[in-house]
C-alpha positions in Angstrom: -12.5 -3.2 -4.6 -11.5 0.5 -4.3 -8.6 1.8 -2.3 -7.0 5.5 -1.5 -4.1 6.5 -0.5 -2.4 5.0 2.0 -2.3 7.1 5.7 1.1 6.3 7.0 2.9 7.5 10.3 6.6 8.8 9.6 8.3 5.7 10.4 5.9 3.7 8.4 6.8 6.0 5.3 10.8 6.1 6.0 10.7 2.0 5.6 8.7 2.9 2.7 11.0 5.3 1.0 13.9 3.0 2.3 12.6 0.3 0.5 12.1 1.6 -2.7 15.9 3.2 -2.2 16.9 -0.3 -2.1 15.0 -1.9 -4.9 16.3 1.1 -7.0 20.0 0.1 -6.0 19.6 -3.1 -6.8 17.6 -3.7 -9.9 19.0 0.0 -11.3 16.1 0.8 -12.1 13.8 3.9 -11.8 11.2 2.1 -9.3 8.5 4.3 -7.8 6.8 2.2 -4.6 2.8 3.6 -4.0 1.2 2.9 -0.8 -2.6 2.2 -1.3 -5.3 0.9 1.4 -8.8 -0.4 0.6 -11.5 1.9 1.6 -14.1 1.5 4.1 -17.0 1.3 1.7 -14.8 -1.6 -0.1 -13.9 -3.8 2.9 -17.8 -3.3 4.1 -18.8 -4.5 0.8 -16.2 -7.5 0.6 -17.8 -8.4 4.6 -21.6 -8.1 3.3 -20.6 -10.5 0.5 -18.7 -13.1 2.3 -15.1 -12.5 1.2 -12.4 -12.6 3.8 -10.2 -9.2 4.3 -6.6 -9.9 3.2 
């Protein structure tokens, strides 16, 4: 499967960034969250072979 780079609105990548904030706080750890989606050649593939879309 291939992905990219995830396409997120603002609020979408404030939670985002929030969330790693938090996980950073709490496990005191240098944590760096990446936002990936599958690409539209992958998920057409996964359809053509008969594999559900997560």
């Amino acid at each position: 499967m291939e992905f990219k780079p995830a396409q997120l609105d603002r609020m979408a990548l404030a939670q985002l960034q929030q969330f790693e904030h938090e996980l950073r706080e709490r496990t005191s750890a240098e944590i760096v969250v990446v936002a990936y989606q599958a690409s539209a050649d992958a998920a057409q593939g996964a359809r053509s072979n008969g594999e559900r879309e997560q």
